[in-house]
HTML snippet that shows the backbone in 3Dmol.js (N, CA, C, O; Angstrom):
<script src="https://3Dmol.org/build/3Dmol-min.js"></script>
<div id="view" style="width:600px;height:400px;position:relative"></div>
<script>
const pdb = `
ATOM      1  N   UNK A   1      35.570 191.324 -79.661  1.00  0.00           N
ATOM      2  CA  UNK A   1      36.625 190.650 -78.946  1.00  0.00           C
ATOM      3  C   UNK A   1      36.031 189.594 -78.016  1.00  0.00           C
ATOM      4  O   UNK A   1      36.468 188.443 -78.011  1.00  0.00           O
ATOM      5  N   UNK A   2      35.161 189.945 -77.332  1.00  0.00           N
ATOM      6  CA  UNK A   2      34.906 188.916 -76.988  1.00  0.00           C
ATOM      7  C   UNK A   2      34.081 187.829 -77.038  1.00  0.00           C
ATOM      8  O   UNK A   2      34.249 186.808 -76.372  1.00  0.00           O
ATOM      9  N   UNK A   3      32.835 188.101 -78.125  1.00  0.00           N
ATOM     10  CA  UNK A   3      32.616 186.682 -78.631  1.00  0.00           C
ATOM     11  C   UNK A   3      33.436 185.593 -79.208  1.00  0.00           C
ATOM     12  O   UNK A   3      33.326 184.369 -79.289  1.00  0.00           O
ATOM     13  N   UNK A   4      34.498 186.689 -79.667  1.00  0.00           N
ATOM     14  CA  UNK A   4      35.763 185.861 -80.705  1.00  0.00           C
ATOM     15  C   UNK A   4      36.649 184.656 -79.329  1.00  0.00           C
ATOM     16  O   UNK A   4      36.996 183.489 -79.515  1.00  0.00           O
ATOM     17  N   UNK A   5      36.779 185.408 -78.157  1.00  0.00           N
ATOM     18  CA  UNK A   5      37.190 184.920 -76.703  1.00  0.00           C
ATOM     19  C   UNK A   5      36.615 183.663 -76.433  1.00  0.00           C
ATOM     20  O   UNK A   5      37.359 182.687 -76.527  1.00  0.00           O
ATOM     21  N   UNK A   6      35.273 183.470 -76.071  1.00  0.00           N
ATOM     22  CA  UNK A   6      34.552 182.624 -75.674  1.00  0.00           C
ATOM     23  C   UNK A   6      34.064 181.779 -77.041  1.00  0.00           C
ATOM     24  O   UNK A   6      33.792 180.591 -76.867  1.00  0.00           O
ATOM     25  N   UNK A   7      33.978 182.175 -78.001  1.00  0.00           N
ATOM     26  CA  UNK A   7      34.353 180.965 -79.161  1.00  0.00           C
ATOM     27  C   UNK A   7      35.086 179.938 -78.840  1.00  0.00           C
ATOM     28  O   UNK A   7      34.913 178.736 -78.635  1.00  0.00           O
ATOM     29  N   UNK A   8      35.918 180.663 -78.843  1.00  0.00           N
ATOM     30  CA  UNK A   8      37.359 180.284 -78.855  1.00  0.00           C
ATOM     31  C   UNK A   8      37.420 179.133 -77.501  1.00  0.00           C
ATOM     32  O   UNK A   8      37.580 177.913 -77.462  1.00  0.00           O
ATOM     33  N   UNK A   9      37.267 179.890 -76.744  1.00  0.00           N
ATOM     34  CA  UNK A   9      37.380 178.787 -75.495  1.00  0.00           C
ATOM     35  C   UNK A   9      36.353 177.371 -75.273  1.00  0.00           C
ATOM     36  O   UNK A   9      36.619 176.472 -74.475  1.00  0.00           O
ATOM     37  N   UNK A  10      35.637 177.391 -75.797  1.00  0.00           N
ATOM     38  CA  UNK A  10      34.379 176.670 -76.158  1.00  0.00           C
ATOM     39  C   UNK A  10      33.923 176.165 -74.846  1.00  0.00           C
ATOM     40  O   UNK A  10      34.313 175.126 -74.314  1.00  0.00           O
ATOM     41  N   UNK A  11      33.016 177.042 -74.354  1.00  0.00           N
ATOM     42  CA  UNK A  11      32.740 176.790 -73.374  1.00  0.00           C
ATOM     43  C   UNK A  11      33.177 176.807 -72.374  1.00  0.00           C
ATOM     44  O   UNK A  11      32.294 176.627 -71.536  1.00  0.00           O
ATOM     45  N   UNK A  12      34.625 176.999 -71.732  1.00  0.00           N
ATOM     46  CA  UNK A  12      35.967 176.711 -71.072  1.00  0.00           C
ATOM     47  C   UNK A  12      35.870 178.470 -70.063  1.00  0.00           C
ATOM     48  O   UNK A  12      35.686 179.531 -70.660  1.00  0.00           O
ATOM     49  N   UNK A  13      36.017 178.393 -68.741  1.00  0.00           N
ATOM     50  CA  UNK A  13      36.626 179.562 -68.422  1.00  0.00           C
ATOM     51  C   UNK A  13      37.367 181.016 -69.309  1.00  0.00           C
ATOM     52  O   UNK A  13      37.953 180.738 -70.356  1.00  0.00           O
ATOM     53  N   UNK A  14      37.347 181.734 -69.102  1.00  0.00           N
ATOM     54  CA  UNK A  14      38.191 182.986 -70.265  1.00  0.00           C
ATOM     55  C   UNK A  14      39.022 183.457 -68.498  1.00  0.00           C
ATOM     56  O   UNK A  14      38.708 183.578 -67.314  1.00  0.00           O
ATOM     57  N   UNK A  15      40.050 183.560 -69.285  1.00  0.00           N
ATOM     58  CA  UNK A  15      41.226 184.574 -68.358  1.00  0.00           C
ATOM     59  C   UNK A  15      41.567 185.875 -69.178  1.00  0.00           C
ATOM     60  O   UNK A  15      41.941 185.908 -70.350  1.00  0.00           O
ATOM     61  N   UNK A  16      41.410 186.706 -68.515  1.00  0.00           N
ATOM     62  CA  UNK A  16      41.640 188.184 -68.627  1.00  0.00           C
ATOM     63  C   UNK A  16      42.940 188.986 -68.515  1.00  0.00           C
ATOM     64  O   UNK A  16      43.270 189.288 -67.369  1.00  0.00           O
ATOM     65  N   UNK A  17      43.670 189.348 -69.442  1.00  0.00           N
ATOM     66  CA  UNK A  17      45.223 189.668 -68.557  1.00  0.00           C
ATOM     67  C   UNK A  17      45.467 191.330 -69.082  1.00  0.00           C
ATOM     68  O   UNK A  17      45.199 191.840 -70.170  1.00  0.00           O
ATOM     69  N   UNK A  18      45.835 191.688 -68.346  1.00  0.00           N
ATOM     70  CA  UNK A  18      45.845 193.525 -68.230  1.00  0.00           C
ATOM     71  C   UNK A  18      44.834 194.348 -68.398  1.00  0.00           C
ATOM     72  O   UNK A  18      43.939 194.231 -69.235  1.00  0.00           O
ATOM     73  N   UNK A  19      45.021 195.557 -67.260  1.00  0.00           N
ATOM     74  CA  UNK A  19      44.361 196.406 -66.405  1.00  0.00           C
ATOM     75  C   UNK A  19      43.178 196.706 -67.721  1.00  0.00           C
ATOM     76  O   UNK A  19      41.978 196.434 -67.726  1.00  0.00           O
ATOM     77  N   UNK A  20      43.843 197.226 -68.574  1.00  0.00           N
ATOM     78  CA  UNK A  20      42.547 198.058 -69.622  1.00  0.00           C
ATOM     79  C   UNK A  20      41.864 197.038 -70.320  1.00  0.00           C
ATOM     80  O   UNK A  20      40.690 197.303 -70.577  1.00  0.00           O
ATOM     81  N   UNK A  21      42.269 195.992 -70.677  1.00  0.00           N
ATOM     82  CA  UNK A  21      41.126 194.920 -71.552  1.00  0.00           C
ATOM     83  C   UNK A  21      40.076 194.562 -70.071  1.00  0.00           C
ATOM     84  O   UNK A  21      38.854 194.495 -70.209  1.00  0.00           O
ATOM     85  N   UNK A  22      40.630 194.389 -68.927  1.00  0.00           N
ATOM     86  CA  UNK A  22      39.687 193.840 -67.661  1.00  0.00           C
ATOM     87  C   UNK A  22      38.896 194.773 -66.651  1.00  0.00           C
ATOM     88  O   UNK A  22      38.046 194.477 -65.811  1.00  0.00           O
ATOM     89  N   UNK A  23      39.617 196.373 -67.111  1.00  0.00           N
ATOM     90  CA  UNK A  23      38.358 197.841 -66.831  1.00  0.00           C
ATOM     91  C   UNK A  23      37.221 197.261 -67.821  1.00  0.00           C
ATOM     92  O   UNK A  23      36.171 196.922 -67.274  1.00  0.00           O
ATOM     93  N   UNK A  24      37.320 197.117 -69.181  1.00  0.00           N
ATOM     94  CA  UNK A  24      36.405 196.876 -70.536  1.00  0.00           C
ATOM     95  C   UNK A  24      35.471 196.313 -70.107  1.00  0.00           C
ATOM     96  O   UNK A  24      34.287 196.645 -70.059  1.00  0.00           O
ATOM     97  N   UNK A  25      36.263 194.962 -69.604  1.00  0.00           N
ATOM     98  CA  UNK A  25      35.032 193.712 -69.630  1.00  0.00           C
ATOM     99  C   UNK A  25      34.556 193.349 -68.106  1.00  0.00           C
ATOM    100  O   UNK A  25      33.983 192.337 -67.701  1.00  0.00           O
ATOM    101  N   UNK A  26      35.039 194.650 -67.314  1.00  0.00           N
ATOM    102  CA  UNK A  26      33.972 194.891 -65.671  1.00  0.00           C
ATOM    103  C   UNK A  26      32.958 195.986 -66.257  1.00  0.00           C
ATOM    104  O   UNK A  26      31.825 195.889 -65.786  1.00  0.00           O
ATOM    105  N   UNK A  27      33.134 196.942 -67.131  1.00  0.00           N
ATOM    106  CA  UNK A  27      32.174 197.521 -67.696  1.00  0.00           C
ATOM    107  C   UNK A  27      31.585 197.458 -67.941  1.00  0.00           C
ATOM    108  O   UNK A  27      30.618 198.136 -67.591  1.00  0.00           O
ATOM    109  N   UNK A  28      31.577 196.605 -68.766  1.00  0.00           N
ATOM    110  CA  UNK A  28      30.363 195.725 -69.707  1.00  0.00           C
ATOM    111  C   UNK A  28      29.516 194.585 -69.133  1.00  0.00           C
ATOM    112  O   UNK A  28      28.630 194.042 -69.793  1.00  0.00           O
ATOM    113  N   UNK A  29      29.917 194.147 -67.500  1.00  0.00           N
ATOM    114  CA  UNK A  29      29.015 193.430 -66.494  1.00  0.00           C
ATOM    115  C   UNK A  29      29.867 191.755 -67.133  1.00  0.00           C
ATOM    116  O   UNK A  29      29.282 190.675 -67.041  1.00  0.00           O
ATOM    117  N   UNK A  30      31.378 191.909 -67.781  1.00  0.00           N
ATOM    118  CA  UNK A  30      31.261 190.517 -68.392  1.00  0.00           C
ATOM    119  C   UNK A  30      32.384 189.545 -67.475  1.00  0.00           C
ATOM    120  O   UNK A  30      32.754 188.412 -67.782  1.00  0.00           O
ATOM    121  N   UNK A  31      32.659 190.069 -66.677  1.00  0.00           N
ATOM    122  CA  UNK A  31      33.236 189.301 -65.282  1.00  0.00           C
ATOM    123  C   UNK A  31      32.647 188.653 -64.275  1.00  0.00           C
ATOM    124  O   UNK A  31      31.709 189.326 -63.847  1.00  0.00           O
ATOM    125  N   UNK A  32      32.798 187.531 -63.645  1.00  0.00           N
ATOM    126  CA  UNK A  32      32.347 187.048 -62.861  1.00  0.00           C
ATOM    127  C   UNK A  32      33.322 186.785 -61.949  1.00  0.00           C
ATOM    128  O   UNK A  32      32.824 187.226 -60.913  1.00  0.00           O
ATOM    129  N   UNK A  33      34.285 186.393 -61.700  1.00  0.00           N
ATOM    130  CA  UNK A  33      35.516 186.611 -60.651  1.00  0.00           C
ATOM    131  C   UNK A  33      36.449 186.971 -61.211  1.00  0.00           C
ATOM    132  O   UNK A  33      36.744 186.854 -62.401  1.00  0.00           O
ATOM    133  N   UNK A  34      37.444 187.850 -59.650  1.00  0.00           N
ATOM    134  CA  UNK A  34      38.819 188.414 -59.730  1.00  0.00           C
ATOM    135  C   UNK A  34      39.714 187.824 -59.153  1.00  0.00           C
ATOM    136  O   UNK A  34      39.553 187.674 -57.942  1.00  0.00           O
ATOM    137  N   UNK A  35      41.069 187.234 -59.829  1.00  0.00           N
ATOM    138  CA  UNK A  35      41.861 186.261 -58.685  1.00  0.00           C
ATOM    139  C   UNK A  35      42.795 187.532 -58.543  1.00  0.00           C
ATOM    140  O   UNK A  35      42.974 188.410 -59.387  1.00  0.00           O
ATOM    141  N   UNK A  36      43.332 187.431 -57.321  1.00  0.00           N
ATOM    142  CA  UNK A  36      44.218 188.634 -57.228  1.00  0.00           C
ATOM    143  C   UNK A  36      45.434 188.087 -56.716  1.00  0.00           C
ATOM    144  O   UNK A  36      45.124 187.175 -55.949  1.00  0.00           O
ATOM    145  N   UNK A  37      46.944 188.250 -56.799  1.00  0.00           N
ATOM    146  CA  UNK A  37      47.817 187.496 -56.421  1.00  0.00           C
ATOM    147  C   UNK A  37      48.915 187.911 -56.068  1.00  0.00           C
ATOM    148  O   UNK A  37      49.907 188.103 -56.771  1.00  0.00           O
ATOM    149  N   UNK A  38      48.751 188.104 -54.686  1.00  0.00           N
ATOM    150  CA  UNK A  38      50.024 189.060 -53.835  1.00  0.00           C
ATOM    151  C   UNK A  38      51.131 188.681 -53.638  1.00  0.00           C
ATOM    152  O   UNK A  38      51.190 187.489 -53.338  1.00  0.00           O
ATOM    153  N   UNK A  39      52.340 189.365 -53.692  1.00  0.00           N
ATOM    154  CA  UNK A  39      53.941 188.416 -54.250  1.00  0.00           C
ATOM    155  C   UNK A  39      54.404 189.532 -53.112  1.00  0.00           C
ATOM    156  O   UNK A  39      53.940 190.653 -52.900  1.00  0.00           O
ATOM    157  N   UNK A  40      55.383 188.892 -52.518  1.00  0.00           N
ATOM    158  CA  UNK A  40      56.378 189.842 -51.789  1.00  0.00           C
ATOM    159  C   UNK A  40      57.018 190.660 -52.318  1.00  0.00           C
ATOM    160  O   UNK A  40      58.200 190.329 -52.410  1.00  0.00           O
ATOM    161  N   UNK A  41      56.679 192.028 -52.902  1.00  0.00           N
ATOM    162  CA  UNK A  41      57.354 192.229 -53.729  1.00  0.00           C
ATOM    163  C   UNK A  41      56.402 194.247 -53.966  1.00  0.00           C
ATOM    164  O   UNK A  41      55.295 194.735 -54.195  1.00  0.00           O
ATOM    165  N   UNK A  42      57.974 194.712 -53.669  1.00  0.00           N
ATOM    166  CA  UNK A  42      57.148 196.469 -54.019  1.00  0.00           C
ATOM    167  C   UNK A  42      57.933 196.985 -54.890  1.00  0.00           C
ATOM    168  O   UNK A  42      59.150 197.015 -55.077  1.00  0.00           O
ATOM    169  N   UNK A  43      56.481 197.618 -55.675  1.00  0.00           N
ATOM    170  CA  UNK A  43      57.335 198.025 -56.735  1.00  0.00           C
ATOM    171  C   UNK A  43      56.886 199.441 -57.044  1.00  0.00           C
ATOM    172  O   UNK A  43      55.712 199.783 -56.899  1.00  0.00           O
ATOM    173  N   UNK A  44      57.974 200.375 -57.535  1.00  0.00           N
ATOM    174  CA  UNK A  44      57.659 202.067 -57.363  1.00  0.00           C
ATOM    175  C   UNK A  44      56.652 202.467 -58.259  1.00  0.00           C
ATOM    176  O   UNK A  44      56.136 203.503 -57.838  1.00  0.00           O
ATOM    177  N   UNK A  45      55.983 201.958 -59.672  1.00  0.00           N
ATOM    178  CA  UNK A  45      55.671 202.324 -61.060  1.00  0.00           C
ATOM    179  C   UNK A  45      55.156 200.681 -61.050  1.00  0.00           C
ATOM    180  O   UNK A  45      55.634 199.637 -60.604  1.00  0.00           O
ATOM    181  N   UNK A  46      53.574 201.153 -61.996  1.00  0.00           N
ATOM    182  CA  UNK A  46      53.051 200.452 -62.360  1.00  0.00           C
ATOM    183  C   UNK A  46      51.635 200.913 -63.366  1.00  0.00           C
ATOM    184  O   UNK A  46      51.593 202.118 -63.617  1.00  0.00           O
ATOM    185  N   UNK A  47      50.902 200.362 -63.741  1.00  0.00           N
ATOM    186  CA  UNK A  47      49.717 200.356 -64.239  1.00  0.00           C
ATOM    187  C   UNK A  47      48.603 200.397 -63.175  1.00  0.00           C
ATOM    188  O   UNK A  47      48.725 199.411 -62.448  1.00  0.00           O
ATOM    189  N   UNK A  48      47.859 200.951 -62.916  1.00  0.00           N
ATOM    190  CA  UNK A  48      46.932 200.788 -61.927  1.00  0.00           C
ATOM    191  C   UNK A  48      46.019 199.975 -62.336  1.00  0.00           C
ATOM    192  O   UNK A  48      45.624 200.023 -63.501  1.00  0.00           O
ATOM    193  N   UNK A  49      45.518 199.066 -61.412  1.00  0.00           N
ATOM    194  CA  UNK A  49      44.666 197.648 -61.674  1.00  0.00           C
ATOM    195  C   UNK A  49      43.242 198.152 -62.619  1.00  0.00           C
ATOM    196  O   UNK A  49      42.823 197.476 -63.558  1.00  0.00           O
ATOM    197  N   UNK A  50      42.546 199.585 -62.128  1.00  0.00           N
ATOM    198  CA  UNK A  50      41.573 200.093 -62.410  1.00  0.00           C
ATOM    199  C   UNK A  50      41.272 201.371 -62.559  1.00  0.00           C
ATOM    200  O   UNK A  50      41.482 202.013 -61.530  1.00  0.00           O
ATOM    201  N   UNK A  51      40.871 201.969 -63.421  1.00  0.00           N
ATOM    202  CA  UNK A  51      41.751 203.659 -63.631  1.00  0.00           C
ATOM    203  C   UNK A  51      40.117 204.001 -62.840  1.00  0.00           C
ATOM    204  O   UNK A  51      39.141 203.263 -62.705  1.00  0.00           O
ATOM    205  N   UNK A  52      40.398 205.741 -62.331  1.00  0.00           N
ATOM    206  CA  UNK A  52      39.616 206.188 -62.115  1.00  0.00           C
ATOM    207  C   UNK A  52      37.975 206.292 -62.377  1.00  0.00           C
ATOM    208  O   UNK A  52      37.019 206.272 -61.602  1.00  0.00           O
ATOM    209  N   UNK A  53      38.090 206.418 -63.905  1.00  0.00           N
ATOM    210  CA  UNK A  53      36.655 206.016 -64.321  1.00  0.00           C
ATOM    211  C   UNK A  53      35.981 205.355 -64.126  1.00  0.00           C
ATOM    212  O   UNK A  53      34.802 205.703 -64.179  1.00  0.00           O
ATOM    213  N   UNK A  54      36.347 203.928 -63.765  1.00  0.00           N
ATOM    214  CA  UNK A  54      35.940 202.618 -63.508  1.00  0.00           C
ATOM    215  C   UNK A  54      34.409 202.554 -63.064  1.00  0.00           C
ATOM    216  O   UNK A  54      33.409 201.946 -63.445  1.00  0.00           O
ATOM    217  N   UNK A  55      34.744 203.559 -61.986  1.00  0.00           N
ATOM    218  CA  UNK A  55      33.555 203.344 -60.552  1.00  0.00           C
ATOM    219  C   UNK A  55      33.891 202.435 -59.492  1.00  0.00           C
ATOM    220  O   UNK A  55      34.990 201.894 -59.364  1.00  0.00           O
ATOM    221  N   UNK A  56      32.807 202.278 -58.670  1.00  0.00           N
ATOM    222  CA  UNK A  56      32.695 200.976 -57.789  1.00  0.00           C
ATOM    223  C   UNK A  56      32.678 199.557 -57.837  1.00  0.00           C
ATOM    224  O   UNK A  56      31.616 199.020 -57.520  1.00  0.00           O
ATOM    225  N   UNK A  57      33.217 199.152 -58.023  1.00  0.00           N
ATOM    226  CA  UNK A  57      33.188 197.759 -58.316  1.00  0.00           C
ATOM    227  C   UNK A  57      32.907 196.576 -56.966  1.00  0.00           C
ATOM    228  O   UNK A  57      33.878 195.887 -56.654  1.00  0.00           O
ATOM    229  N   UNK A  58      31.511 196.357 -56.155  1.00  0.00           N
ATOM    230  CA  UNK A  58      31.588 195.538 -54.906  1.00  0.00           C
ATOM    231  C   UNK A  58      31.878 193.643 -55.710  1.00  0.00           C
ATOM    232  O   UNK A  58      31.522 192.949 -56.662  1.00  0.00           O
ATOM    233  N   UNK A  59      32.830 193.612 -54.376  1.00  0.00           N
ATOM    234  CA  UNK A  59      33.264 191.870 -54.806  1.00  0.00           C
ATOM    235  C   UNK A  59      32.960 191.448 -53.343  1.00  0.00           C
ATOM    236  O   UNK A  59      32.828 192.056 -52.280  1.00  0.00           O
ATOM    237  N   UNK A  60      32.893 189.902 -53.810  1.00  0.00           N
ATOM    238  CA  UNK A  60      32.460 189.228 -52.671  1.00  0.00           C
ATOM    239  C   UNK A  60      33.224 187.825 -52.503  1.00  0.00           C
ATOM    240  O   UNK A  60      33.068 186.818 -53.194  1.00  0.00           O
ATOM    241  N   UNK A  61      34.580 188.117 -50.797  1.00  0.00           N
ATOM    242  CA  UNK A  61      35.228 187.037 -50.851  1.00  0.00           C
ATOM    243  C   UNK A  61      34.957 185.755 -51.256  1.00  0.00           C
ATOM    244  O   UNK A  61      33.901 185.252 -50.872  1.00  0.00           O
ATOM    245  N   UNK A  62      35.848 185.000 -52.095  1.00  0.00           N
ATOM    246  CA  UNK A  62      35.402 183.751 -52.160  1.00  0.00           C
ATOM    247  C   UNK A  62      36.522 182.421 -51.439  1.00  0.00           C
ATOM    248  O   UNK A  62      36.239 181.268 -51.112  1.00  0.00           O
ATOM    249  N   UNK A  63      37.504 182.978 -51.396  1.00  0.00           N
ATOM    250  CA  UNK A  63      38.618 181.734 -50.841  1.00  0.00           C
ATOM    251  C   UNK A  63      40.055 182.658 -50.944  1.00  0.00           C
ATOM    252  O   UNK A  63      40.324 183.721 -51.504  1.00  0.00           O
ATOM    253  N   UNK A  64      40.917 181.592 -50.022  1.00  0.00           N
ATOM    254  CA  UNK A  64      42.015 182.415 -50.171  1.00  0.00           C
ATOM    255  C   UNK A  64      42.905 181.081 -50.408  1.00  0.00           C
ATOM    256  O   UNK A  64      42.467 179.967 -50.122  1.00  0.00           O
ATOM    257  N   UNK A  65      44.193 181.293 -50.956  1.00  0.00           N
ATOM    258  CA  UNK A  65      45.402 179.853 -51.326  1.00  0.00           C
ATOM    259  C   UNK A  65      46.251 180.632 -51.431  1.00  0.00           C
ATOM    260  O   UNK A  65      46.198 181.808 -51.790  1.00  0.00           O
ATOM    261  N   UNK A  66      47.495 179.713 -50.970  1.00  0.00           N
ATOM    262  CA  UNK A  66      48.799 179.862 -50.372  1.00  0.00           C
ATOM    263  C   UNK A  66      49.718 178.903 -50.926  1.00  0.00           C
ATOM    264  O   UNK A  66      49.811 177.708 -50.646  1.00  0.00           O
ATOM    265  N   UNK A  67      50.461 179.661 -51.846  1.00  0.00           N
ATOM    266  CA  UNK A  67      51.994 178.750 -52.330  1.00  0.00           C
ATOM    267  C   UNK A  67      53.172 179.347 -52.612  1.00  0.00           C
ATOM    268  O   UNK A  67      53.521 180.262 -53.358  1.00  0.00           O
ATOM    269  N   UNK A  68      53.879 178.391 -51.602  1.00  0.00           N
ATOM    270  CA  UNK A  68      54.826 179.068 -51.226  1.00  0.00           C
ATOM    271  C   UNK A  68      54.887 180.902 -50.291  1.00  0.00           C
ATOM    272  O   UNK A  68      54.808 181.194 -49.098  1.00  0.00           O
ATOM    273  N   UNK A  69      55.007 181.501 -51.172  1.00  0.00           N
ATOM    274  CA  UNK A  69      55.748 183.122 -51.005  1.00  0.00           C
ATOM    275  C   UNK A  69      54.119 184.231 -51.875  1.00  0.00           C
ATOM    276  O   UNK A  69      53.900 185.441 -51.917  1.00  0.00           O
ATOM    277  N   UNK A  70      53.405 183.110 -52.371  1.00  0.00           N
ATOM    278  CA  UNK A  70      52.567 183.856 -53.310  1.00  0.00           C
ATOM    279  C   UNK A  70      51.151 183.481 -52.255  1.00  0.00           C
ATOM    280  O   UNK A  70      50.861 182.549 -51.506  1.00  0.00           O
ATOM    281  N   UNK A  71      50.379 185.000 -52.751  1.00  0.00           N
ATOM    282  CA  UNK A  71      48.911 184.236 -51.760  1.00  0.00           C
ATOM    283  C   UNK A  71      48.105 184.529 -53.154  1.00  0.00           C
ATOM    284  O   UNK A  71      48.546 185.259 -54.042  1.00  0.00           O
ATOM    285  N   UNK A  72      46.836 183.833 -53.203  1.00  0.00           N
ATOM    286  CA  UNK A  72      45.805 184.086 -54.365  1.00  0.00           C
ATOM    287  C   UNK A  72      44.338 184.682 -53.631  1.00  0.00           C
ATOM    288  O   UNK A  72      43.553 183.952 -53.025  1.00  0.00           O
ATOM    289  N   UNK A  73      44.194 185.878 -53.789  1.00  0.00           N
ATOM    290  CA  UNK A  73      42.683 186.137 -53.568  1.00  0.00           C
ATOM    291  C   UNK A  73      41.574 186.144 -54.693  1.00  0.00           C
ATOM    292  O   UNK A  73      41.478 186.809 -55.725  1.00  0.00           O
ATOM    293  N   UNK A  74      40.585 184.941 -54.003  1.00  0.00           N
ATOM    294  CA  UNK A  74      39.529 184.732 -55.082  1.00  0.00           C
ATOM    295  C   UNK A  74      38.167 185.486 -54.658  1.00  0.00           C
ATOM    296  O   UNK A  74      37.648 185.035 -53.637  1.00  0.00           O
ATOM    297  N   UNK A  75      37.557 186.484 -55.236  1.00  0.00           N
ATOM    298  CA  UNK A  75      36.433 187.229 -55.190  1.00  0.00           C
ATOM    299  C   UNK A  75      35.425 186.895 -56.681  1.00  0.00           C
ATOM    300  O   UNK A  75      35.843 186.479 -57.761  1.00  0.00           O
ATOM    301  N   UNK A  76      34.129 187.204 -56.333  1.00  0.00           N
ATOM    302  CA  UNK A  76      32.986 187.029 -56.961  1.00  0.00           C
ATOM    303  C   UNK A  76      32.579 188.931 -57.341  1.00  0.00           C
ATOM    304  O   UNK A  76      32.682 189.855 -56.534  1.00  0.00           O
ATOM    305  N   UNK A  77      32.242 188.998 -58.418  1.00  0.00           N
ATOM    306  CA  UNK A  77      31.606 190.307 -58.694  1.00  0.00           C
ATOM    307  C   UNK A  77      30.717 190.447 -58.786  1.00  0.00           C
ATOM    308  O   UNK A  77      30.180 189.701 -59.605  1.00  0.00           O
ATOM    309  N   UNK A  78      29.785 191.492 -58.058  1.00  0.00           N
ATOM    310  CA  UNK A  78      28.466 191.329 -57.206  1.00  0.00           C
ATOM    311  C   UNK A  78      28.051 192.272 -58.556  1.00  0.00           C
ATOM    312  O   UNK A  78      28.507 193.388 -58.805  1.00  0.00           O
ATOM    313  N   UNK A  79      26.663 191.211 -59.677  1.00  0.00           N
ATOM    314  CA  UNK A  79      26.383 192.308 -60.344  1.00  0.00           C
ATOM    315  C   UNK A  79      25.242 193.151 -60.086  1.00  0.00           C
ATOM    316  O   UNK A  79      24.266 192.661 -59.519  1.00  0.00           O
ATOM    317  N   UNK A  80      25.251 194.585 -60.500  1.00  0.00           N
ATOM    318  CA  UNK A  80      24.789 195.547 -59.769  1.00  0.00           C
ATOM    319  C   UNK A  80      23.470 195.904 -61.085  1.00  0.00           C
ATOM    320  O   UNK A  80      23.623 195.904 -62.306  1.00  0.00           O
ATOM    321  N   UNK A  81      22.345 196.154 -60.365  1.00  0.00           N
ATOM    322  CA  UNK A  81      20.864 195.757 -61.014  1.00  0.00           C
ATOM    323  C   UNK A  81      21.196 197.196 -62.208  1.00  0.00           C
ATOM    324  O   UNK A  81      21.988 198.133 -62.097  1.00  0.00           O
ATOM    325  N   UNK A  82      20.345 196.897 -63.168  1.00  0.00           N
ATOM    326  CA  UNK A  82      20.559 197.547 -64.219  1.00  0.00           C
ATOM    327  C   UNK A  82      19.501 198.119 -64.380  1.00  0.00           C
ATOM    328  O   UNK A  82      18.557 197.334 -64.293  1.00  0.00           O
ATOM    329  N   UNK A  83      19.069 199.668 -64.683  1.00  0.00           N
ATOM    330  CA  UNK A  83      17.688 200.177 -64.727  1.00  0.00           C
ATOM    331  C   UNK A  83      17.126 199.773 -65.564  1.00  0.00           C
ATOM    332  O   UNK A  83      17.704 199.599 -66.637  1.00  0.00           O
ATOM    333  N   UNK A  84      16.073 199.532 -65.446  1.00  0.00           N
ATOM    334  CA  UNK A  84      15.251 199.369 -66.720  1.00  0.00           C
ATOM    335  C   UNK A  84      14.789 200.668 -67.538  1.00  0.00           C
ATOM    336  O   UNK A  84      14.650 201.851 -67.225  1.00  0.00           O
ATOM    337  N   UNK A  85      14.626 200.006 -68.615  1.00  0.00           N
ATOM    338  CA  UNK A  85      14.205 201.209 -69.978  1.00  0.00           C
ATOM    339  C   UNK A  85      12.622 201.567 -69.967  1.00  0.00           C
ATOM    340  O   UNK A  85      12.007 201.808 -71.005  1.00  0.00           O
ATOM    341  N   UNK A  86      12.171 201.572 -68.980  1.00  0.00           N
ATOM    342  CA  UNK A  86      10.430 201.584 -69.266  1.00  0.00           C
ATOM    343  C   UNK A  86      10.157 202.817 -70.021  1.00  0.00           C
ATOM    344  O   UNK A  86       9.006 203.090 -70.363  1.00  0.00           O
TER     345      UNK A  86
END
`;
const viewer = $3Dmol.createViewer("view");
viewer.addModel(pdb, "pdb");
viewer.setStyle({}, {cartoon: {color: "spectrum"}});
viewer.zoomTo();
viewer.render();
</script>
């Protein structure tokens, strides 16, 4: 899936849309930012952004924007050193 993704985009940013394809590809170290985008708005039932398994995920603010009624939080995903196989 996702070489077929970044084919595809040729070179171009990739956007990610729902919780379980974007657990996948924080798994796999293949994210580099999270925009997050807060709406006035509560709601009882949902999908959770990141299921339990996930783990820790540290991000690192990057900017914040404002339109209208909507805010956008932009974070960086801090990647986390990988053991080596010696």
């Amino acid at each position: 899936m996702h070489a077929t993704a970044r084919g595809a985009a040729g070179g171009k940013n990739l956007e990610i849309l729902g919780a379980d394809v974007a657990a996948q590809c924080l798994r796999r170290g293949l994210v580099d930012e999270i925009l997050v985008y807060v709406l006035p708005v509560l709601l009882g039932d949902g999908v959770r952004f990141s299921p339990p398994t996930l783990g820790r995920i540290d991000l690192e603010p990057l900017g914040t924007t404002r339109s209208g009624a909507v805010t956008m939080l932009r974070f960086r995903v801090r990647k986390q050193a990988r053991p080596s196989n010696r």
